[in-house]
C-alpha positions in Angstrom: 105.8 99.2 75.3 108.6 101.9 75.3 111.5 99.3 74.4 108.8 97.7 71.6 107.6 100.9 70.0 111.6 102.6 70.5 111.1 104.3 67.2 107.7 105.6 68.0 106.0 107.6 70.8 104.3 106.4 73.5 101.8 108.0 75.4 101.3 106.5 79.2 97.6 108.4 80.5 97.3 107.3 84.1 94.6 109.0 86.4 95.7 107.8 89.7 98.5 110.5 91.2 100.6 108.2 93.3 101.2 105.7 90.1 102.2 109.5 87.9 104.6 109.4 90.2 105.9 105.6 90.2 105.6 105.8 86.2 107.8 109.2 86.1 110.3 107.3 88.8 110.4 104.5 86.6 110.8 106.3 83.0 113.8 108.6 85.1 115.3 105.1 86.2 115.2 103.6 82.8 116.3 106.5 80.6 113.5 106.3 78.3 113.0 108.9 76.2 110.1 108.4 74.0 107.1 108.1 76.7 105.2 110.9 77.9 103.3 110.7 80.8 99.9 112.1 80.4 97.7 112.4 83.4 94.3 112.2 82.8 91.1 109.6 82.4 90.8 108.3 79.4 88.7 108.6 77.4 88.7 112.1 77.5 93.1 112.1 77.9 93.1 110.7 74.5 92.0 114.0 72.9 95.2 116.1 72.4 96.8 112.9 71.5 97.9 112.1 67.9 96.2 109.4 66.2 97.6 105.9 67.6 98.9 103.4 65.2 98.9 100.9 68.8 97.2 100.9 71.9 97.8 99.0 74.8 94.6 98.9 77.6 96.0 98.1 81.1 92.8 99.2 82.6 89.8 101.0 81.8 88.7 102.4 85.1 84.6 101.2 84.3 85.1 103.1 80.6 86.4 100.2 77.7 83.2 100.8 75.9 84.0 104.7 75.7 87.7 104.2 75.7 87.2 102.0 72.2 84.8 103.7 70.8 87.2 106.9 71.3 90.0 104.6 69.4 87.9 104.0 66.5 87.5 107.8 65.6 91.0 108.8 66.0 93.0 106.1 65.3 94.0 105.5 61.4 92.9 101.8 59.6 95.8 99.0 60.5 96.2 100.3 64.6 96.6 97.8 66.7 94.3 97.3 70.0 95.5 95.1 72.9 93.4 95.3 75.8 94.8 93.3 79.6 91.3 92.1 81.3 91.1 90.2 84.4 87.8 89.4 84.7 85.2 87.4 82.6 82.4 89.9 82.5 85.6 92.7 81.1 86.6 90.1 78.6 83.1 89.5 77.2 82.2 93.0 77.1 85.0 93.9 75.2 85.3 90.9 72.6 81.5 92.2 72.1 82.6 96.1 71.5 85.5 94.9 69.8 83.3 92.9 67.1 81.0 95.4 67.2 83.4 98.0 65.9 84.5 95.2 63.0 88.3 94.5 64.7 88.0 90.5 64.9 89.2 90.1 68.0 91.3 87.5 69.2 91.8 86.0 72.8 94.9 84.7 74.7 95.1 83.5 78.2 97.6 83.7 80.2 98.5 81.7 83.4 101.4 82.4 86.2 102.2 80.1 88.8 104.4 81.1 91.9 106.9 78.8 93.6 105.4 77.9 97.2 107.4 75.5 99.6 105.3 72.1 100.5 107.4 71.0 103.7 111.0 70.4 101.8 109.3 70.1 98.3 108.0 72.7 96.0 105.5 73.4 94.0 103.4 76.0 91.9 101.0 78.1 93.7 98.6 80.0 90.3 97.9 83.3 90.2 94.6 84.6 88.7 94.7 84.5 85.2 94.9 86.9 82.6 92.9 87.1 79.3 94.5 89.6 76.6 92.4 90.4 73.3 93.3 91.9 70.3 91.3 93.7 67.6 92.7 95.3 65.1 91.5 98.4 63.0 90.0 97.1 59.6 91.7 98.7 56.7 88.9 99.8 54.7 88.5 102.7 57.9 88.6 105.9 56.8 91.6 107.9 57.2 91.5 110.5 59.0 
């Protein structure tokens, strides 16, 4: 997100202590300079935040219904949400927030295959999929 957004800010909240510390690891690795850590849960992490124009879900530790809901008050008309889910009931809850909130979601999924060895041949072993939906502020919110 850092490299997409490189003329804008990102915020990375992340609850778990041990993954702070990989994300910091990484950031010092990479030379990043627009992301700040935030540790924290979010919903509540995205308080002292500014308003997003993008937001990127990885996971929402049990809370996407909060977590958007939080997005729709703070964040300006036009900001983007993308939201990684790996399970059906996750996706169907949030496409249902998500339309409940007027965004229009939209749904990709997305498939990875591994190389496995079959004797002297090869061939793909898949992964689990991945299901990534998109809503998107509507323009007529009220700016904040």
């Amino acid at each position: 997100m850092a490299l997409v957004a490189w003329r804008g800010q990102v915020f990375a909240i992340e609850q778990d202590a041990e993954n702070l510390g990989y994300l910091r690891e990484n950031l010092r690795r990479s030379g990043l300079l627009n992301v700040t850590p935030v540790e924290g849960r979010a919903p509540a992490a995205l308080a002292d935040l500014p308003p997003p124009r993008a937001v990127f879900i990885g996971g929402s530790g049990g809370e996407m219904a909060a977590i958007l809901e939080t997005i729709a008050r703070v964040a300006g008309p036009g900001c983007r949400v993308v939201a990684n889910l790996a399970t059906l009931e996750h996706l169907v809850e949030t496409r249902a927030h998500m339309e409940a909130l007027g965004w229009s979601p939209t749904l990709l999924q997305v498939n990875v295959a591994r190389e496995a060895r079959l004797g002297a041949l090869t061939r793909l072993a898949p992964l689990n999929p991945v299901f990534i939906v998109r809503g998107e502020l509507p323009c007529t919110a009220k700016i904040r």
